[in-house]
C-alpha positions in Angstrom: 74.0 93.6 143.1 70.9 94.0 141.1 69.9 96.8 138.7 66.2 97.2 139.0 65.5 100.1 137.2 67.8 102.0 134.2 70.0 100.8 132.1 72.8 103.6 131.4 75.4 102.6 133.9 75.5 98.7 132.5 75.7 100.0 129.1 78.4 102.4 129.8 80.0 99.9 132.6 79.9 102.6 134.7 81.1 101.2 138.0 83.6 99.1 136.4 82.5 95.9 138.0 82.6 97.6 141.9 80.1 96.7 143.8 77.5 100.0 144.5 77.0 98.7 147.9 81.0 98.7 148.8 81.6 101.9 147.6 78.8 103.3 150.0 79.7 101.2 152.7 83.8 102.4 152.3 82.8 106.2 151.5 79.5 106.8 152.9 76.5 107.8 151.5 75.5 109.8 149.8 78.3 109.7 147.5 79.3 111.4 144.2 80.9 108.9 141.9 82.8 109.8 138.9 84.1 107.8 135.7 87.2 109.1 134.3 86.8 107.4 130.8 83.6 109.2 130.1 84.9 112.5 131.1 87.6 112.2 129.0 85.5 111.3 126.3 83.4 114.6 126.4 86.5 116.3 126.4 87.6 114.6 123.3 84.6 115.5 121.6 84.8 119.4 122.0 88.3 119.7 121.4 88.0 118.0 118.1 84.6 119.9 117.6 85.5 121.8 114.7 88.5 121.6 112.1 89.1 124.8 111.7 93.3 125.4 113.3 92.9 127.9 115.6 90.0 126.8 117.9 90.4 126.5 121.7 88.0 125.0 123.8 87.5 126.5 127.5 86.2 124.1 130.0 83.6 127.0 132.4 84.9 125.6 135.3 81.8 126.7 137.7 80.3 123.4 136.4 82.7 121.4 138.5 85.4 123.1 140.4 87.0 119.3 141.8 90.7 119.9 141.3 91.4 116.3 140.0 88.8 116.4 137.3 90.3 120.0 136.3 93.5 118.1 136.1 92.0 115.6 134.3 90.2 118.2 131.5 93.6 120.2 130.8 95.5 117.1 130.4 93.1 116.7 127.5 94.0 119.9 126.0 90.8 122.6 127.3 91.8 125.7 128.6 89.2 127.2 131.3 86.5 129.8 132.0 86.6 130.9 135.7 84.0 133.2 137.1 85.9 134.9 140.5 89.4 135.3 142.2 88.4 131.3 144.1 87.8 129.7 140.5 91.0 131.3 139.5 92.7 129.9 142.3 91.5 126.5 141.9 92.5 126.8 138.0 95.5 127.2 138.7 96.6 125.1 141.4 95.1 122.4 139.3 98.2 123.4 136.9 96.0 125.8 134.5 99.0 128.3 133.3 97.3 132.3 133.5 97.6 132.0 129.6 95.2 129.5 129.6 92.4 131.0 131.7 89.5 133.8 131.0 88.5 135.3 133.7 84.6 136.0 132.6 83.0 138.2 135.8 79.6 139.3 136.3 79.4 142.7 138.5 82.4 142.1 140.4 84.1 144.5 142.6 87.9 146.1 142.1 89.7 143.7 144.5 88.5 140.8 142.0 89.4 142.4 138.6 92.6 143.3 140.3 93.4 139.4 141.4 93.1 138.7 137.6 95.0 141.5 137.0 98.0 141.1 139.2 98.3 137.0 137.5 98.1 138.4 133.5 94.7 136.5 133.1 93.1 137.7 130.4 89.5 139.4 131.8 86.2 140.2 130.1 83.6 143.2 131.4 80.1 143.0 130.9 78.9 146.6 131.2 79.9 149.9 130.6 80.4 150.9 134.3 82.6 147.3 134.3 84.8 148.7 131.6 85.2 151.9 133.4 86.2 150.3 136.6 88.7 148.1 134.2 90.6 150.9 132.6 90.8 152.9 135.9 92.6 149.9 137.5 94.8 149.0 134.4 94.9 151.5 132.0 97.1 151.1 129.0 95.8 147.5 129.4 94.2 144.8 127.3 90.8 143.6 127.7 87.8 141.4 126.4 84.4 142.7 126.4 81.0 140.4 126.3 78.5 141.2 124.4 74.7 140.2 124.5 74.0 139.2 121.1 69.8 139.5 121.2 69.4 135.4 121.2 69.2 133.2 123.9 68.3 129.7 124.1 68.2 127.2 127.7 65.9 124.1 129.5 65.0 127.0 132.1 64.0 131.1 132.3 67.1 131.0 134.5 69.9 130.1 132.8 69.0 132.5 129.4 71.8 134.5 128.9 70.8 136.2 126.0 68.1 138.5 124.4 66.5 140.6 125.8 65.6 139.4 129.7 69.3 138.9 130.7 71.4 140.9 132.9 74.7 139.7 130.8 76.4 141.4 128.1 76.4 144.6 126.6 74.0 145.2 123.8 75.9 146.2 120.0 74.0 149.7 120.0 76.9 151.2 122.6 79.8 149.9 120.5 80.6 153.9 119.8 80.8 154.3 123.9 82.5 151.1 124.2 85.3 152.8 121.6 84.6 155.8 123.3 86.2 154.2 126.8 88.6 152.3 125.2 90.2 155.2 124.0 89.8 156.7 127.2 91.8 154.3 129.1 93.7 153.2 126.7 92.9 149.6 126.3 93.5 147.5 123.6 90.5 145.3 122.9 91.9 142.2 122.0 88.5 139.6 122.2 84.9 139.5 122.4 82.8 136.8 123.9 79.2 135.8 124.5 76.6 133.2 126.0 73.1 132.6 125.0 72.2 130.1 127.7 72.4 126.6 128.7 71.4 123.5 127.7 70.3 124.1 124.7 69.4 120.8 122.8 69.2 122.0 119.2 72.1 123.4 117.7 70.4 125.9 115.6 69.8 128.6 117.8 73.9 128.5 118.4 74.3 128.7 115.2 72.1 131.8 114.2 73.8 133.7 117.3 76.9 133.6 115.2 75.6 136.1 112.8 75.1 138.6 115.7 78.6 138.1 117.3 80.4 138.3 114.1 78.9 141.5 113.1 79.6 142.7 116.3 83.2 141.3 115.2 83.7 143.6 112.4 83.0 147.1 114.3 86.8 146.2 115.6 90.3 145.8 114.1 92.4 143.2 114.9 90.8 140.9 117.3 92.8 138.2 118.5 90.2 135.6 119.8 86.3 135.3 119.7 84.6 133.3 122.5 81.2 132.1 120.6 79.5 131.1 124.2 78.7 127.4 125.8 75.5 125.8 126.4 76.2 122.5 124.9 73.2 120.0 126.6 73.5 116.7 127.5 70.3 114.3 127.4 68.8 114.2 131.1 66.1 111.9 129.8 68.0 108.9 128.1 65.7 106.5 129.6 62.8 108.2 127.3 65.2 108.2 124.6 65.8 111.8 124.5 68.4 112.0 121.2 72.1 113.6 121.9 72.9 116.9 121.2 73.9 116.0 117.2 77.7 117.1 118.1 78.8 115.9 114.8 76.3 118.0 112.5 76.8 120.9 115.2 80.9 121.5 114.2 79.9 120.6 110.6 77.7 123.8 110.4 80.1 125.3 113.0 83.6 124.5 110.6 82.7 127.3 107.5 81.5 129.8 109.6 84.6 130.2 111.5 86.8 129.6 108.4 84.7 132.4 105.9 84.7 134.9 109.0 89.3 134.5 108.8 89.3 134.8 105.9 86.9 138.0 105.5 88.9 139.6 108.4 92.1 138.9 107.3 93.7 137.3 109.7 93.2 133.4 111.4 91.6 135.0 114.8 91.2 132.3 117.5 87.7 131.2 118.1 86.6 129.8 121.8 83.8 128.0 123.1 83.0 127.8 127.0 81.2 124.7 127.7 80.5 123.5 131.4 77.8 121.0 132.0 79.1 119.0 128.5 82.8 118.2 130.3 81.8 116.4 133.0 77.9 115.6 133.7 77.5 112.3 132.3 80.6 111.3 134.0 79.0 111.4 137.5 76.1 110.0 139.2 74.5 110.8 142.9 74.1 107.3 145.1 72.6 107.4 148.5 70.0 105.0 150.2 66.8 104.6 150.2 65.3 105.4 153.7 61.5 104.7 153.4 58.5 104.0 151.1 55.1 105.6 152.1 51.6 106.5 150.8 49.6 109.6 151.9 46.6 111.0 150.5 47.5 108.2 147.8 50.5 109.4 146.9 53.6 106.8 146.9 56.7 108.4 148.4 59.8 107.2 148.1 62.1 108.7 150.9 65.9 108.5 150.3 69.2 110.8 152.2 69.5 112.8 149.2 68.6 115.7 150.3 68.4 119.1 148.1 71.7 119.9 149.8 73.7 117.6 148.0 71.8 118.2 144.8 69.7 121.4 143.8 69.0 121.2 140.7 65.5 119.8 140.8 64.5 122.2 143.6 65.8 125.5 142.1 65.1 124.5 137.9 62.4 121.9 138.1 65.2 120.1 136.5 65.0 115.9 135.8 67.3 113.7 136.8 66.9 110.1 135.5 66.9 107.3 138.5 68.6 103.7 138.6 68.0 101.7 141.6 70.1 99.0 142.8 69.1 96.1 144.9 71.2 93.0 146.8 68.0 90.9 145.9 65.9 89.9 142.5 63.0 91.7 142.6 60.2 92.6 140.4 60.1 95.1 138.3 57.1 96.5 137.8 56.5 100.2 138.0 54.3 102.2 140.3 54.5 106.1 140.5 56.8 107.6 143.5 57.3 111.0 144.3 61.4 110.8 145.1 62.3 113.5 148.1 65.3 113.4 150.3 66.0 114.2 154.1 65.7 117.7 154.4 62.7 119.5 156.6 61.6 120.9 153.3 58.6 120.7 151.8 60.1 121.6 148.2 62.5 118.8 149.3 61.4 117.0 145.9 64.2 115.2 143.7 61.2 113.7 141.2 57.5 113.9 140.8 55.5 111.0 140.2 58.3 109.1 138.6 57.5 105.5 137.6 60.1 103.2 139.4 60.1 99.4 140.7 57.1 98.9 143.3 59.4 96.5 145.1 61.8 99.3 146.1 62.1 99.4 149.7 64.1 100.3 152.4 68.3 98.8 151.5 68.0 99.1 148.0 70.2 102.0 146.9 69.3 105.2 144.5 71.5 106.8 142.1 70.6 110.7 140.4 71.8 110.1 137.3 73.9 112.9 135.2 74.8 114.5 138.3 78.3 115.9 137.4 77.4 119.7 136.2 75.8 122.1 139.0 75.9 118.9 141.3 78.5 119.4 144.0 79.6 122.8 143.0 76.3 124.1 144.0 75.9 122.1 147.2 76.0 123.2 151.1 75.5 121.9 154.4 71.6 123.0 154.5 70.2 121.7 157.6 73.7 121.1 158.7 73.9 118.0 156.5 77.2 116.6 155.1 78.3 117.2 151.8 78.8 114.0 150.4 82.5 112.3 149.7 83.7 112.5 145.6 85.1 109.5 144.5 86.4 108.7 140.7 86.5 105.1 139.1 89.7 105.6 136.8 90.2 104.5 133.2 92.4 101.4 135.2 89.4 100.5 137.5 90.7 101.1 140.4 88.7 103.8 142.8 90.4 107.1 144.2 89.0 108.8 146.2 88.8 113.1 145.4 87.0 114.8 148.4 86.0 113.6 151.6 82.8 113.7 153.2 82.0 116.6 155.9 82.7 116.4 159.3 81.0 117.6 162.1 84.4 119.3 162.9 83.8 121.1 159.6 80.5 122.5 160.7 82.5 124.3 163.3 84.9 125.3 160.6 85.4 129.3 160.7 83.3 130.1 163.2 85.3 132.3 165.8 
């Protein structure tokens, strides 16, 4: 096997020494690949983010619901985020104890608060109305309430989370209602929790957000935890030398914060992130096949059976996704624009624009999306009535297990009465 183009999997010995072209003959294509030593790497470095004692880190599961991975994250000591009554269930049949979840909805009905209920997970409301619905089906309860904190920061209009163009969160001015229904049902608020957005690159804009939530903090008594929010980015552009999140100077500023805020409230209240796409993007690439090369109207195309089913990102955030390609032969390497698309009768069916890749790729060479673990096959479907591709993770050992098979057509007929 030959690397043509991109450099990320040899430095990171990705693959382990397999052989790209086995593991898509053996599993199919395309095919999700994982690598367990880089996931548990990320991991690492957000649960040792900060030194301050009482800091728990929650994994936001809706990144990447596979139940071995989630195995994988709590055995490295995160606690989850789950987002509805099938992340819960997934949480904790990956061995998640209720304890160690927080169930963050979004305009949820009564049957899902009362899932989270009816297992003692801890839940947080985003809205007055959400509160109300809360206490009516456990009053005398305790609850978490999130709070927009008038900042948000993200790569894309659609995954802001804060400020003031977010549907998230309710804003400090209605903390006297808030206490209002608290008092009203009876609920003990025992945490508050935000999220400014996602992917955010620079750690500044996290950092100022704290001076929001904190204040916010101090219109209540006794608090047991703070959530401060996810977000943490990963570089999609490594092969332009996009810089890392700084991760190091991030807890630095991070550490005193969290430390001055104890000590000023008297007590050492548990602080929480929530990242997703941090834990497990890097670990995971998309591989399929490329299926044809073609000009028209002098533009290069470079057809592959990647289709927007198995990946969405690009098509619904104009979002990059850097490109190895993998040939059985030397070739040349020189570079010639392509427009990358995949296999679905969609015009927007687009997974890069004009990217400048190896003008010997050809039909047989193989593709890989890089960074494809985040929003990668938690967000895909069977558009088209395409398979969803197969999951397979190359463990810290080497050896290659496989996590979730590919679709079936008897899975297209799945359900249907």
């Amino acid at each position: 096997m030959h690397t043509l183009h991109g450099s990320f999997t040899t430095e990171t010995n990705f693959f382990e020494d397999h052989d790209v072209y086995d593991l898509i003959n053996q599993y199919g294509s395309p095919l999700y690949i994982y690598n367990e030593n880089i996931l548990r790497t990320r991991c690492k470095e957000m649960k040792h983010l900060v030194t301050y004692k009482n800091f728990v880190p929650h994994y936001s599961i809706k990144a990447n619901t596979n139940i071995h991975l989630l195995k994988i994250i709590r055995e490295e000591g995160l606690h989850a985020d789950v987002m509805s009554p099938g992340e819960i269930f997934l949480a904790l049949e990956s061995g998640f104890k209720p304890e160690e979840l927080f169930f963050i909805p979004n305009n949820v009905v009564a049957e899902d608060m009362t899932y989270a209920i009816e297992r003692g997970i801890t839940t947080s409301v985003d809205s007055l109305d959400q509160l109300k619905l809360y206490g009516t089906l456990n009053p005398g309860g305790k609850v978490a309430i999130r709070f927009n904190p008038g900042i948000g920061a993200g790569h894309h209009e659609k995954v802001i989370t804060g400020g003031k163009k977010t549907k998230f969160g309710v804003n400090p001015e209605m903390i006297p209602e808030v206490k209002r229904l608290l008092e009203t049902y009876n609920l003990t608020l025992i945490g508050i929790n935000q999220h400014i957005g996602s992917l955010f690159m620079d750690g500044k804009p996290y950092i100022d957000s704290l001076s929001s939530i904190l204040d916010i903090a101090r219109a209540f008594d006794d608090l047991e935890f703070i959530d401060l929010g996810g977000g943490f980015g990963v570089p999609y552009h490594k092969q332009d030398g996009e810089a890392r999140l700084d991760i190091k100077t991030l807890g630095e500023a991070l550490d005193p914060v969290l430390s001055c805020f104890a000590s000023e409230y008297g007590k050492d209240v548990q602080f929480q992130i929530e990242p997703g796409r941090y834990i497990p993007c890097e670990s995971c690439l998309l591989l399929g096949k490329v299926t044809a090369t073609k000009t028209n109207a002098n533009h290069y195309y470079l057809g592959c059976d990647i289709g927007f089913n198995a990946l969405q990102r690009p098509i619904m955030y104009d979002s990059h996704h850097d490109i190895e390609i993998y040939s059985k032969d030397a070739k040349s390497t020189t570079l010639m624009p392509f427009t990358v698309v995949g296999n679905i009768c969609e015009s927007g069916d687009i997974l890069a624009k004009d990217r400048m890749l190896p003008s010997t790729t050809c039909l047989g060479d193989l593709i890989a999306m890089m960074d494809a673990g985040a929003y990668g096959y938690s967000m895909a479907s069977c558009y088209n009535q395409r398979f969803r591709p197969a999951e397979i993770l190359i463990c810290s050992n080497g050896s290659v297990k496989q996590i979730r098979k590919r679709d079936t057509f008897e899975d297209l007929l799945r359900n249907m009465l």
